[in-house]
Residue frames relative to the residue before (quaternion, step in Angstrom):
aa qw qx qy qz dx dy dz
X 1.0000 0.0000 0.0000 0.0000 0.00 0.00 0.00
X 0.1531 -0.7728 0.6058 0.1108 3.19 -0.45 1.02
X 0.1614 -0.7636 0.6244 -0.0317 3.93 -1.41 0.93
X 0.0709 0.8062 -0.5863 -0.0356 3.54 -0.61 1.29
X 0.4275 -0.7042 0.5384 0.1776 3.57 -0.58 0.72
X 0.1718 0.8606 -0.4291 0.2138 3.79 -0.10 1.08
X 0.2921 -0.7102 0.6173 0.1707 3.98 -1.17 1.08
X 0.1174 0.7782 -0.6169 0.0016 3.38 -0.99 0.51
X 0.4686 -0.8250 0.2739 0.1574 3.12 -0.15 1.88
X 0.6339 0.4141 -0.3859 0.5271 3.67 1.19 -0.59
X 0.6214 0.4612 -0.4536 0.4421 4.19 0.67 0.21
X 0.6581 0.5400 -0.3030 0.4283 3.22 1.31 -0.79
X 0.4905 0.6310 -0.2794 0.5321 3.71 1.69 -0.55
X 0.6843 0.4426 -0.3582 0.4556 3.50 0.58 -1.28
X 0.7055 0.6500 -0.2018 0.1974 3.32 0.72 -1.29
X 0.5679 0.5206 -0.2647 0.5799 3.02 1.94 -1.15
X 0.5134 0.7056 -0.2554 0.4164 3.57 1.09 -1.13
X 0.8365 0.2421 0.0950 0.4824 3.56 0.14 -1.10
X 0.7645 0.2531 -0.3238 0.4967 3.94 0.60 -0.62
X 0.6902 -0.5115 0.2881 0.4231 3.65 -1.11 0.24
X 0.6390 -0.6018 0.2330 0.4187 3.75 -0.81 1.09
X 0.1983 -0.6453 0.6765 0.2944 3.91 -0.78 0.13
X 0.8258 0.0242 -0.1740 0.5359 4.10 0.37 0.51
X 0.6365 -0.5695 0.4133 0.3158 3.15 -1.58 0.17
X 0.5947 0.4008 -0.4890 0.4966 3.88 1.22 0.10
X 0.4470 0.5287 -0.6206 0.3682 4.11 0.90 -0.36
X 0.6456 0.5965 -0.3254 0.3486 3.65 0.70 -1.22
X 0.6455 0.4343 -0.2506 0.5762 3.65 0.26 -1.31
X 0.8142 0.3358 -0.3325 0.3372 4.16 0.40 -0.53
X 0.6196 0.3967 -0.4092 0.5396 3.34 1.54 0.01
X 0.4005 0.5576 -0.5388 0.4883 3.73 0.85 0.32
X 0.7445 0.4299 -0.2544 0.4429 3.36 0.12 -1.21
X 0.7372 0.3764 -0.3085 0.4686 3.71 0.84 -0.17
X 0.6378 0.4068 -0.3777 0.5339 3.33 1.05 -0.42
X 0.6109 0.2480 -0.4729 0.5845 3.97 0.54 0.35
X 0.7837 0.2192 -0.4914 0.3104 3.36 -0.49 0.53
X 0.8326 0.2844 -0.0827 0.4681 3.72 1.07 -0.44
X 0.0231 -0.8294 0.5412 -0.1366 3.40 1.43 0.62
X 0.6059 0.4766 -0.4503 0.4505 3.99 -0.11 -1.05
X 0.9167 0.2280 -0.1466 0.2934 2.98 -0.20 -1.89
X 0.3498 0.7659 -0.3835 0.3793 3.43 1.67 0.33
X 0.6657 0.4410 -0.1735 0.5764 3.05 1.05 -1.69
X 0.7274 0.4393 -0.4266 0.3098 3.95 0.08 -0.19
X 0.5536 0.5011 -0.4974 0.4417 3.59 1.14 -0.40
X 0.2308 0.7527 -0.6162 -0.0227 4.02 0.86 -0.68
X 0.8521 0.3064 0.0478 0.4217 3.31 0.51 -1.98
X 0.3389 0.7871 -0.3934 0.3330 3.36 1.40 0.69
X 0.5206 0.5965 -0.3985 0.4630 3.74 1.23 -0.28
X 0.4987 0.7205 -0.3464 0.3350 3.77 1.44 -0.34
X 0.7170 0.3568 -0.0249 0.5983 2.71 0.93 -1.78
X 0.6350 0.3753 -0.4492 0.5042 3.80 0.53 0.21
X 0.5865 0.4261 -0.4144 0.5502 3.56 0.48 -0.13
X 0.5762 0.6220 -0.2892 0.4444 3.88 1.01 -0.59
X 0.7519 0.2625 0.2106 0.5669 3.30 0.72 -1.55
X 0.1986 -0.7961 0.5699 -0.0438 4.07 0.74 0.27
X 0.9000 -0.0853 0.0977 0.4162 3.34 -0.81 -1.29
X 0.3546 0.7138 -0.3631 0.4826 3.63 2.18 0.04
X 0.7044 0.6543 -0.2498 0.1153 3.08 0.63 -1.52
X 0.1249 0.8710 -0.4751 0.0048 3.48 -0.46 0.69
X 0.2062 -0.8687 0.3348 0.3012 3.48 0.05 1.03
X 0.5533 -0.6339 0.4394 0.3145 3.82 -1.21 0.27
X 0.7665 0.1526 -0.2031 0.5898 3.42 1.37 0.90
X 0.1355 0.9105 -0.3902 0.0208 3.81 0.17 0.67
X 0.0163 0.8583 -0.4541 0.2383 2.91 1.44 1.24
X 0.8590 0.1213 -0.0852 0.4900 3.66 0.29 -1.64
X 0.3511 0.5077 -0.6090 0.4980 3.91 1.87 0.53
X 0.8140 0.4141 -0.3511 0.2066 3.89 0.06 -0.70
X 0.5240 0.6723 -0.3236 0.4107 2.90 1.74 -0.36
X 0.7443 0.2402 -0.3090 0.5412 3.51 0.46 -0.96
X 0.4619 0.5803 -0.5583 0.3718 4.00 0.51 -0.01
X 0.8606 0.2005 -0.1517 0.4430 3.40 0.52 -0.69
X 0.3898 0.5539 -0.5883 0.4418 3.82 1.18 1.41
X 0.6374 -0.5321 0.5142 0.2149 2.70 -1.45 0.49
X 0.5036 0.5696 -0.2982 0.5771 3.74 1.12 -0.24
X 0.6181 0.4954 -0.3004 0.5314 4.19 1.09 -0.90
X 0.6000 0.6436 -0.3125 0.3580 3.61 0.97 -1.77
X 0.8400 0.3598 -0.2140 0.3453 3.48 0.45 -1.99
X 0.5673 0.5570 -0.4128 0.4444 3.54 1.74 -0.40
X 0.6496 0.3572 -0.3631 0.5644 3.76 0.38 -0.79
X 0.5416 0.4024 -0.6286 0.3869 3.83 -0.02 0.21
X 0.6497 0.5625 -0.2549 0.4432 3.49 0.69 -1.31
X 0.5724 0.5510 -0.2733 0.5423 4.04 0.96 -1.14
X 0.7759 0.2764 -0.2201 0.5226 3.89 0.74 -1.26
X 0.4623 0.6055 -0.4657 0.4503 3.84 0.83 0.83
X 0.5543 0.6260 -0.2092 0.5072 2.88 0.99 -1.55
X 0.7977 0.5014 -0.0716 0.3273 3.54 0.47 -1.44
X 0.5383 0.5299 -0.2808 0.5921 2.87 1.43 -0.70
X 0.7232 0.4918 -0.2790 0.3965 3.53 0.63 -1.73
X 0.7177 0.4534 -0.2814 0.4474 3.57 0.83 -0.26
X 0.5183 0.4927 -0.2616 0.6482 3.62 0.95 -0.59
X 0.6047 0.5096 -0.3727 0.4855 3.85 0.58 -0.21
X 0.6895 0.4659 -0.2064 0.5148 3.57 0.62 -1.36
X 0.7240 0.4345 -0.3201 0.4296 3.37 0.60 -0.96
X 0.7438 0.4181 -0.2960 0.4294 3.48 0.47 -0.76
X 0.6951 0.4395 -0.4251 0.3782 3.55 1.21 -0.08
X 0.5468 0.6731 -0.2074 0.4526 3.15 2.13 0.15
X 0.4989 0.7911 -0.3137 0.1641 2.91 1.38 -1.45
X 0.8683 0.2095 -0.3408 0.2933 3.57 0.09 -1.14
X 0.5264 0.6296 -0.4576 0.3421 3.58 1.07 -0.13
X 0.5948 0.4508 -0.3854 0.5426 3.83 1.40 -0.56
X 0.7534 0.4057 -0.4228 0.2984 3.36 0.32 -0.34
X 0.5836 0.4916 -0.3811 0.5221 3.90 1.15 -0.13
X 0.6146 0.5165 -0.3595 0.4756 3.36 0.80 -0.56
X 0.6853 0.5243 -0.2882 0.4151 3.60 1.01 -0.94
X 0.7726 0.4955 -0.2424 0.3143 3.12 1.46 -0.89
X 0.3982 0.7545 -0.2173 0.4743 3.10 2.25 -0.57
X 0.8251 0.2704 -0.1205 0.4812 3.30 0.51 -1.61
X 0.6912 0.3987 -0.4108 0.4410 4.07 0.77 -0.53
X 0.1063 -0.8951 0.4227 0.0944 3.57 1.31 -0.46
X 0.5876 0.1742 -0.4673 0.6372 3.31 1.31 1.59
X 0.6635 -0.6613 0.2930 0.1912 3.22 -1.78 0.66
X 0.3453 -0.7098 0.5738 0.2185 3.40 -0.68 1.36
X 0.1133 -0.7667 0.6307 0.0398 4.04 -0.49 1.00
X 0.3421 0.8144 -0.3035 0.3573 3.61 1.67 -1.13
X 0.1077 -0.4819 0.8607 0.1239 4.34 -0.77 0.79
X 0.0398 0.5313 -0.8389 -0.1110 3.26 -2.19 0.34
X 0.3417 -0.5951 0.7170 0.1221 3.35 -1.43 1.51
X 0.1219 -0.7461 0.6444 0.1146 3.49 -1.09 0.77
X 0.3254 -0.8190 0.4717 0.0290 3.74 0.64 1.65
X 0.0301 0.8365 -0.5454 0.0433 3.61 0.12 1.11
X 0.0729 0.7624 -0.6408 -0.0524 2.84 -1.50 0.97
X 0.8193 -0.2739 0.1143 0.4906 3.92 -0.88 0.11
X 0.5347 -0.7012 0.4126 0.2285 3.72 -0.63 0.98
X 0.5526 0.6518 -0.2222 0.4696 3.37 1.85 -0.61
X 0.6049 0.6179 -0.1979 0.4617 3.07 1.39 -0.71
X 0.0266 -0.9461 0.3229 -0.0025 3.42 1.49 -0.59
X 0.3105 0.7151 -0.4536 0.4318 3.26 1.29 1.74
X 0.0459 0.7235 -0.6793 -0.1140 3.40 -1.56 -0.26
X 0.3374 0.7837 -0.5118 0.1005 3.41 -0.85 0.37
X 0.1411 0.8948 -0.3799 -0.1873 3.49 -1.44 0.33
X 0.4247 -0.6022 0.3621 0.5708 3.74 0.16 -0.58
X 0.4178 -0.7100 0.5277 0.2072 2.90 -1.37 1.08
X 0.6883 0.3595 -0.2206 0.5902 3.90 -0.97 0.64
X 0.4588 0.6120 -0.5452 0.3432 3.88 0.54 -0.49
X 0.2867 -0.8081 0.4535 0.2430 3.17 -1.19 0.83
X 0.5535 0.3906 -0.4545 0.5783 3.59 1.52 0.74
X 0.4219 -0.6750 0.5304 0.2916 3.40 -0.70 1.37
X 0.2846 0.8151 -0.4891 0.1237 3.85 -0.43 0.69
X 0.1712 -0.8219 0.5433 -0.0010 3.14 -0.38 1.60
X 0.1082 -0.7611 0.5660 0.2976 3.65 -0.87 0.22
X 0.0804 0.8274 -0.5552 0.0263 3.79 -1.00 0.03
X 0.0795 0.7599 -0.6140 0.1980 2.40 -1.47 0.91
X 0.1236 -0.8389 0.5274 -0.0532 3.59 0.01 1.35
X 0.2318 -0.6813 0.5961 0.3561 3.56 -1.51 0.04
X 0.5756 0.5665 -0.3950 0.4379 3.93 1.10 -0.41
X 0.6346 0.6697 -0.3517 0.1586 3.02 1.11 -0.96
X 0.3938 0.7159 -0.2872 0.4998 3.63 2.00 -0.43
X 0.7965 0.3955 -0.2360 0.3917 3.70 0.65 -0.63
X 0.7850 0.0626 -0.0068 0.6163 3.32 1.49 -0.41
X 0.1553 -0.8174 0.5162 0.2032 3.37 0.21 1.71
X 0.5082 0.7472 -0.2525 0.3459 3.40 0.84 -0.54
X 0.7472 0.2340 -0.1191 0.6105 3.07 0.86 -0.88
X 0.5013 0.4635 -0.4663 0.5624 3.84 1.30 0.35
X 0.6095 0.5706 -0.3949 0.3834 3.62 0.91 -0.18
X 0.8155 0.1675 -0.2371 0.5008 3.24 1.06 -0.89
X 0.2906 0.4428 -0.6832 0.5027 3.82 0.45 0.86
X 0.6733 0.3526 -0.4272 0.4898 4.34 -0.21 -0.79
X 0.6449 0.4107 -0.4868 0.4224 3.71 0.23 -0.64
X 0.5524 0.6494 -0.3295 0.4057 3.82 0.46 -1.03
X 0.7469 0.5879 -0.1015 0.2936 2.77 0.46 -1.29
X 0.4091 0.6190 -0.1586 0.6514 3.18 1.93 -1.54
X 0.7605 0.5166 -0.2007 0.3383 3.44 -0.08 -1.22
X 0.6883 0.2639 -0.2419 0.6310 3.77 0.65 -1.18
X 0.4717 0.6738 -0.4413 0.3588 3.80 0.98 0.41
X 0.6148 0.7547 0.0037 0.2289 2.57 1.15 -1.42
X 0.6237 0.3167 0.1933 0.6880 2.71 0.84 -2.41
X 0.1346 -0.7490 0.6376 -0.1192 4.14 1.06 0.25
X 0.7986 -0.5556 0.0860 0.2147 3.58 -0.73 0.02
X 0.2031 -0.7934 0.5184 -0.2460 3.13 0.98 2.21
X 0.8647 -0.1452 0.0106 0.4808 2.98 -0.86 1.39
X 0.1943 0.8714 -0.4486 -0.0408 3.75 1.02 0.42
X 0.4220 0.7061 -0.3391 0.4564 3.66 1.97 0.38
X 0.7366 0.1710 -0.0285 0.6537 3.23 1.20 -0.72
X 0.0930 0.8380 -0.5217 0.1300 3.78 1.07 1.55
X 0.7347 0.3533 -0.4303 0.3876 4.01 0.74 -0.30
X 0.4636 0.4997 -0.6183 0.3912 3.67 1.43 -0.04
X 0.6573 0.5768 -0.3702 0.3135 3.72 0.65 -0.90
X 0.7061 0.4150 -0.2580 0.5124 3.58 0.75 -1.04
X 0.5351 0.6493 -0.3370 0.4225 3.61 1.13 -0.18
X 0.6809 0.5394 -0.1225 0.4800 3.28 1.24 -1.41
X 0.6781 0.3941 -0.2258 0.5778 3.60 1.29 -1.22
X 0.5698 0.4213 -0.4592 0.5358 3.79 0.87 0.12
X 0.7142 0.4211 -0.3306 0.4509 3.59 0.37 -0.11
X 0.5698 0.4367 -0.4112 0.5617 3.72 1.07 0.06
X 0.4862 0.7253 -0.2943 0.3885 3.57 1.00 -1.20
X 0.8808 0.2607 0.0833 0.3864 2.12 -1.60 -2.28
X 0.8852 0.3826 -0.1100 0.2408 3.32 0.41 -1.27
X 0.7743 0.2891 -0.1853 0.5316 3.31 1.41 -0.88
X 0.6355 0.3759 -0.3480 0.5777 3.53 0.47 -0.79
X 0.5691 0.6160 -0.3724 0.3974 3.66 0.41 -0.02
X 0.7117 0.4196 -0.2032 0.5255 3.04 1.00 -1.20
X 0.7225 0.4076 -0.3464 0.4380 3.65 0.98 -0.74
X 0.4296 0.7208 -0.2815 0.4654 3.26 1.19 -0.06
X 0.7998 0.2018 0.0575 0.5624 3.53 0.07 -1.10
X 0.3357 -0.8187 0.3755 0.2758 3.82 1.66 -0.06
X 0.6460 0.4382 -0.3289 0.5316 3.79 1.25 0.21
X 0.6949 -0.4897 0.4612 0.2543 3.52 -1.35 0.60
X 0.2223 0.9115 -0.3425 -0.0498 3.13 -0.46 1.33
X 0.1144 0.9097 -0.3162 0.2435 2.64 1.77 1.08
X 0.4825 0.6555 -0.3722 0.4460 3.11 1.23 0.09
X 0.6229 0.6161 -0.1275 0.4649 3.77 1.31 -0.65
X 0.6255 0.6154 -0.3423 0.3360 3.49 -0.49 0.25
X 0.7024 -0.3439 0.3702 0.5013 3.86 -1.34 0.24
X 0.3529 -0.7988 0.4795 0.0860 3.35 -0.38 1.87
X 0.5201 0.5794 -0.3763 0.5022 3.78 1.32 -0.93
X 0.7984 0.4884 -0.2199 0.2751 3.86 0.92 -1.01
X 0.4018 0.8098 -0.2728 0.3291 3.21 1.95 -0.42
X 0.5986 0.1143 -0.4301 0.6661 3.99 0.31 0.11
X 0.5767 0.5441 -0.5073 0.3378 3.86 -0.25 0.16
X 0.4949 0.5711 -0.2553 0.6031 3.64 1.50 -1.49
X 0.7517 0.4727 -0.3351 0.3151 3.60 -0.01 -1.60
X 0.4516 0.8012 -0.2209 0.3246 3.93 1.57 -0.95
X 0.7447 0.5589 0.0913 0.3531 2.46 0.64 -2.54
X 0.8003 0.4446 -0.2362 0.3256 3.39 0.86 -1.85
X 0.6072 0.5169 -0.4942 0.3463 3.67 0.47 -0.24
X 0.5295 0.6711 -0.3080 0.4176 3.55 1.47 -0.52
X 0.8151 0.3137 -0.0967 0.4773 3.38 1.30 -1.62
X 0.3626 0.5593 -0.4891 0.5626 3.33 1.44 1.17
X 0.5814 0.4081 -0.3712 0.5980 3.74 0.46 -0.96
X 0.7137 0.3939 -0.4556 0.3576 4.03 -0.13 -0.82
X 0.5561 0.5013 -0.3658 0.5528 3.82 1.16 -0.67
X 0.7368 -0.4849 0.4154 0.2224 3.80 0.46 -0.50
X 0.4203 0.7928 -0.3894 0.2078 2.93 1.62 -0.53
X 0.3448 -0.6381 0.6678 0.1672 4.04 -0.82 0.16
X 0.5811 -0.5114 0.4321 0.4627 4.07 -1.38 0.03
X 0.7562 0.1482 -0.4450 0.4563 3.52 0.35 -0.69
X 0.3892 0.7022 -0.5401 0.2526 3.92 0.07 0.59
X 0.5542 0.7311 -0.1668 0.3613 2.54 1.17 -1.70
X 0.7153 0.5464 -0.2331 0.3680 3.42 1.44 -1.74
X 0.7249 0.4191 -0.3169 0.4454 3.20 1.12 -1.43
X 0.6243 0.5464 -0.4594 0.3173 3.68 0.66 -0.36
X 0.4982 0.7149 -0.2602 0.4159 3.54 1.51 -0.25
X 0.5319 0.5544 -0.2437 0.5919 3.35 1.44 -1.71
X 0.7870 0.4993 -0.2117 0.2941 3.20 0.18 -1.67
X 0.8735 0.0079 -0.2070 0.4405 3.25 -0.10 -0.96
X 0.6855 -0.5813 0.3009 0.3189 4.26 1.23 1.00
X 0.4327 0.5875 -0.4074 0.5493 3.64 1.58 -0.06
X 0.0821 -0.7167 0.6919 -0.0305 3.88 -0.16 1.37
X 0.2364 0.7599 -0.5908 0.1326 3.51 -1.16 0.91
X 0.6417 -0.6076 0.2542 0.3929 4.09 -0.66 1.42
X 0.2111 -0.7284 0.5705 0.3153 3.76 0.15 0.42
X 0.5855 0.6505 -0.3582 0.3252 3.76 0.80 -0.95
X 0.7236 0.4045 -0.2793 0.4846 3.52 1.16 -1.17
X 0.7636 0.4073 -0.3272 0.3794 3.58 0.88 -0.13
X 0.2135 -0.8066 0.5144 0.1982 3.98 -0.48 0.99
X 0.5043 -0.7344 0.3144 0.3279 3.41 -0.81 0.84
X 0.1450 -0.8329 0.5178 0.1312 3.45 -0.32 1.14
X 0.1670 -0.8371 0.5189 0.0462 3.37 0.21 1.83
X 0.5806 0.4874 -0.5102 0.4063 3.97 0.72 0.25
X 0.3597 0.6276 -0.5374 0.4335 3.92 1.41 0.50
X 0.7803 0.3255 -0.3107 0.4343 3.79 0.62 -0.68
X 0.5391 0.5159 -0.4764 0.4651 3.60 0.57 0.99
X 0.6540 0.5335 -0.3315 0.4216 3.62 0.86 -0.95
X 0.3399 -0.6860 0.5382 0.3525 3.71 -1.11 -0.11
X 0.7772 -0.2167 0.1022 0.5818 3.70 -1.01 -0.19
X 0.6529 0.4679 -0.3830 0.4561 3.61 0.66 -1.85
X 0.7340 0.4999 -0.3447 0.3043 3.58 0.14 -0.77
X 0.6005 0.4350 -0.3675 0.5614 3.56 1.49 -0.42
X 0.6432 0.5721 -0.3511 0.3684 3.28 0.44 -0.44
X 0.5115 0.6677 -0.2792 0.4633 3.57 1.54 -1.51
X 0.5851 0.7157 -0.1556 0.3481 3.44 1.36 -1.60
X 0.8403 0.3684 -0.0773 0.3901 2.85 0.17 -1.86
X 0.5649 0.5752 -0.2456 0.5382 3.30 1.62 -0.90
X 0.8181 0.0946 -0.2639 0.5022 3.62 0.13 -0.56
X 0.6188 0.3835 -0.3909 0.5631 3.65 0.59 1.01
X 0.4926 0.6326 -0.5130 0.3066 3.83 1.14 0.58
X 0.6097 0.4885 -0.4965 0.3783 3.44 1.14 0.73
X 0.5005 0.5571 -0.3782 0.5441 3.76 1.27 0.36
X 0.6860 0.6619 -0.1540 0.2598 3.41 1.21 -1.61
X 0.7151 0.4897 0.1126 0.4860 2.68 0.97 -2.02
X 0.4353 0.7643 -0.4362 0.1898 3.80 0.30 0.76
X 0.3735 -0.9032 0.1712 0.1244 3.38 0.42 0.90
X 0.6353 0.5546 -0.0326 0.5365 2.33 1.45 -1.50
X 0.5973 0.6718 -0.1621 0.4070 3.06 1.17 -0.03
X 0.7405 0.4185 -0.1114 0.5139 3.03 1.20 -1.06
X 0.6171 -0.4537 0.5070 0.3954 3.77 -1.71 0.18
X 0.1890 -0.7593 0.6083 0.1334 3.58 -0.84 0.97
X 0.7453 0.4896 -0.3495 0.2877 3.56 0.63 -0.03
């Protein structure tokens, strides 16, 4: 999987345009455009579509108020700030890069051929979003937490990638899915990453669901019975080894195939009531 970290000034425009102000001169400069250019204000509304569509293609059919703020002085100090940001990520990743990418290749166990542009824009802004199916993988982002832990802004973008990916696999049975990609994520490559246990992390609403799942997504990693034990120690996720047989055809399948699994076996799998809630 290949990840480039990129500003593009007409997304970064829309953004200032349209999301809530990150200062009091963004304010005072979209006043000043929306009394003098209101029409052509109101037509870019849905223009972040077709830039996320079209990236470096893109060319709008009116660039009155894209040239205007490109060339204030209010645009300048935000895309400096936007190309910090950028830098500061693209840093983390690249000092990360090759351990996520064996790990990625280990655990999704088909090829990721996919560029993802990661389409920064100001952290203040405190968005994410893309099109699904687009045939330029383009993500946009922009976090405020993300400033406190680049690390952990690395893998929420990696995640992300991921439920890209897999776009809408099994979209009938989306929180076993989003459950499963938080446990490769958040949880494992994370943990080998950063070299501590980080199962402790992840989509909090999903956590007795996660707890279900994981003795399953050990056996898909390979895991054996007395593995099983140390991954227990390790990552605190206590669960009856006795009640689970090892289903050693989990380490042949790739992700879709674990997933294929878990889904048509989430009535054996999946037993709440059953489980430690704390």
């Amino acid at each position: 999987m290949n990840i480039q970290f990129v500003v593009n000034d007409y997304l970064l425009a829309w953004n200032i345009l349209f999301r809530p102000s990150i200062s009091k001169e963004i304010q005072e400069l979209k006043e000043r455009l929306w009394k003098n250019y209101s029409k052509e204000y109101l037509k870019l509304s849905k223009e972040n579509v077709e830039i996320l569509k079209y990236t470096n293609d893109f060319i709008p059919d009116d660039d009155t108020i894209y040239n205007f703020i490109i060339n204030s002085e209010e645009f300048k100090l935000v895309k400096k700030q936007t190309d910090k940001y950028r830098r500061f990520l693209m840093k983390i990743w690249d000092a990360n890069q090759k351990v996520i990418q064996s790990s990625l290749k280990e655990l999704l166990r088909f090829k990721v051929e996919n560029n993802y542009q990661i389409m920064v824009i100001h952290p203040y802004f405190d968005n994410v979003e893309y099109l699904k199916k687009n045939p330029k993988k383009n993500i946009v982002w922009g976090k405020k937490e993300d400033t406190e832990d680049g690390l952990k802004a690395i893998m929420r973008i990696l995640f992300t990638t991921v439920k890209y990916e897999l776009c809408d696999f099994h979209e009938e049975n989306k929180e076993i899915v989003t459950a499963i990609e938080d446990l490769l994520v958040t949880n494992e490559i994370y943990t080998r990453v950063s070299g501590f246990s980080k199962y402790n992390e992840g989509i909090k609403r999903l956590k007795l669901l996660k707890k279900q799942l994981y003795p399953y997504f050990l056996m898909y990693q390979g895991a054996d019975r007395e593995e099983l034990v140390s991954y227990m120690m390790r990552d605190k996720m206590p669960f009856d080894i006795d009640k689970y047989p090892i289903e050693k055809g989990l380490r042949k399948v790739d992700l879709r195939g674990f997933i294929d699994f878990c889904c048509a076996n989430q009535k054996y799998i999946i037993r709440l009531n059953e489980i430690d809630k704390s």
